[in-house]
C-alpha positions in Angstrom: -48.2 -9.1 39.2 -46.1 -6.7 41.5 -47.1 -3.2 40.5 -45.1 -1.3 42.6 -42.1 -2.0 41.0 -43.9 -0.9 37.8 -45.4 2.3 39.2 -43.8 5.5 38.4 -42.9 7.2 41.5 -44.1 10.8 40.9 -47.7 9.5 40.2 -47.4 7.8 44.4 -46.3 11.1 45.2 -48.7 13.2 43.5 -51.8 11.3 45.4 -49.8 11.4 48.2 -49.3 15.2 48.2 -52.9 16.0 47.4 -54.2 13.8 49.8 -52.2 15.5 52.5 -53.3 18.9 51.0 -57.3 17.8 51.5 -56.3 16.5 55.2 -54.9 19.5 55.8 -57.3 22.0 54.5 -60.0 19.4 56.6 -58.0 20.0 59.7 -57.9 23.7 59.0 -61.5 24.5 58.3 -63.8 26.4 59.9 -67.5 25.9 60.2 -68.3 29.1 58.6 -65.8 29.5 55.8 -67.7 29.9 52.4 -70.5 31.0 54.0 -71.8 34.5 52.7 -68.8 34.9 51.0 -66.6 34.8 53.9 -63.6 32.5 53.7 -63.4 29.8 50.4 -65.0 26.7 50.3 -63.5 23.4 50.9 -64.0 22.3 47.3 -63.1 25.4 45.3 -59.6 25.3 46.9 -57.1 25.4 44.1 -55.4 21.7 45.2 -58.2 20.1 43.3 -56.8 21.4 40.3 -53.2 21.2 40.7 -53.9 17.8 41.1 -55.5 17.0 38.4 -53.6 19.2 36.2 -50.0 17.5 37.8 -51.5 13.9 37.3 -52.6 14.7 33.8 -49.2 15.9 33.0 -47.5 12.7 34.3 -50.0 10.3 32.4 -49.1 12.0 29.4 -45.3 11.7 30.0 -46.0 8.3 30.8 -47.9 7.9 27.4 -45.6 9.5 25.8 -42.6 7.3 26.2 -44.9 4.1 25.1 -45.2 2.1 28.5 -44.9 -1.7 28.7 -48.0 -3.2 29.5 -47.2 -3.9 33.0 -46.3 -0.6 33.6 -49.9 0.9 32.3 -51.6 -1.6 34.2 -49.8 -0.7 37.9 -50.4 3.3 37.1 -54.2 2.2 36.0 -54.6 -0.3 38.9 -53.2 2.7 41.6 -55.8 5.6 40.3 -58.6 3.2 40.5 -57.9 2.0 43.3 -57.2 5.5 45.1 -61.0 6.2 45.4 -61.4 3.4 47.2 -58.6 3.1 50.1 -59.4 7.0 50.5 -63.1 6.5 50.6 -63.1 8.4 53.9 -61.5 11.4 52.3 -64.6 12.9 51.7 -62.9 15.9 50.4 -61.2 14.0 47.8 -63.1 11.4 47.1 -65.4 12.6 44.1 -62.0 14.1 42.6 -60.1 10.8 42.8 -63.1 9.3 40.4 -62.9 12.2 38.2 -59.7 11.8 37.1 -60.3 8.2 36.2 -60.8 9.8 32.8 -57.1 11.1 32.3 -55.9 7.7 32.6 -57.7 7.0 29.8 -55.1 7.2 27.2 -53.0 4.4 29.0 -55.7 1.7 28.3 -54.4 1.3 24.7 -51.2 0.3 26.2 -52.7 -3.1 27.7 -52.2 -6.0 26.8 -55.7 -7.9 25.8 -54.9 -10.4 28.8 -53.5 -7.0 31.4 -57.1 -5.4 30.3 -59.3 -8.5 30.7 -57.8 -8.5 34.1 -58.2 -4.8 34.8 -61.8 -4.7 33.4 -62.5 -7.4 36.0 -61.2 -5.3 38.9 -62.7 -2.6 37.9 -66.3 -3.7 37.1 -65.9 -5.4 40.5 -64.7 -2.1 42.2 -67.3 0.3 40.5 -70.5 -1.8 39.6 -72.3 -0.6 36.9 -75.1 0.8 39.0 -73.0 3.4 40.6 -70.9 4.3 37.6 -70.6 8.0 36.8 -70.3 8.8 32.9 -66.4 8.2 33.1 -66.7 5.2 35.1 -68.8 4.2 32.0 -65.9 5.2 29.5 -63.8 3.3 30.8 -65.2 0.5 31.6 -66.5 0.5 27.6 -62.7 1.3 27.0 -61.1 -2.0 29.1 -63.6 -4.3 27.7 -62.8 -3.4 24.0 -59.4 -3.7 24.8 -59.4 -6.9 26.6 -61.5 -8.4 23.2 -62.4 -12.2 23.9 -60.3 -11.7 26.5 -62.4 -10.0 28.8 -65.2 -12.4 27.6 -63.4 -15.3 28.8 -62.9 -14.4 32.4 -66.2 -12.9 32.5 -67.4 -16.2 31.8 -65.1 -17.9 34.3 -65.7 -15.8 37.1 -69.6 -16.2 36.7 -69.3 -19.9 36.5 -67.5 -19.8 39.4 -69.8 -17.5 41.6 -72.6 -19.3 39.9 -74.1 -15.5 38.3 -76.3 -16.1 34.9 
């Protein structure tokens, strides 16, 4: 499927701009700030939040004018994927996984077949093991979308890995 054409343009550019925001505040840090109250931390800088709080106003633009499910599945696909080709971003990293939870509300706009497939990815890209409670959600959350679905290709892909 090519996602990029699906992708909405200001959800690229509001990873990109926090991303650059966490770079920069990286490259402008100083050992000491946060310390005894001098300075602000890394993580209490307010980009984390403008973020989250630009992203979760996007999605729910997004959600609101009833995506096709190719459309979900690209903006899904790029914010689960963000933790992982920024994994070196330590200063974003654990933020990037949090918001997994606002895409939440796209997952109803899936097709069965578009979630079986996106529960795959993502229970490949975040084993169970390591999930943190909204990992959890919505990996619940793609499986009961994907119904039988999910089941099927499950099935598939252990027969062809040979996993019991």
């Amino acid at each position: 499927m090519n996602m990029e054409n699906k992708l909405p343009p200001n959800i690229q550019q509001i990873y990109d701009d926090y991303l650059n925001d966490t770079i920069w505040l990286e490259a402008t840090h100083k050992p000491t700030d946060g310390l005894l109250g001098f300075g602000t931390r890394l993580d209490a800088d307010p980009c984390h939040d403008r973020f989250s709080e630009h992203l979760e106003k996007a999605i729910a633009v997004i959600a609101a004018e009833k995506p096709s499910s190719e459309t979900a599945f690209a903006v899904l696909h790029y914010i689960f994927e963000a933790p992982i080709k920024s994994r070196d971003n330590k200063l974003a990293y654990w933020m990037l996984q949090a918001v997994h939870g606002l895409a939440d509300g796209l997952i109803c706009f899936l097709s069965p077949e578009d979630a079986a497939e996106m529960s795959l990815f993502y229970s490949e890209a975040y084993p169970k093991h390591t999930h943190l409670p909204v990992q959890k959600t919505i990996a619940e959350h793609l499986l009961t979308r994907a119904g039988s679905s999910a089941q099927k290709k499950k099935s598939l892909l252990e027969r062809i890995i040979g996993a019991k």
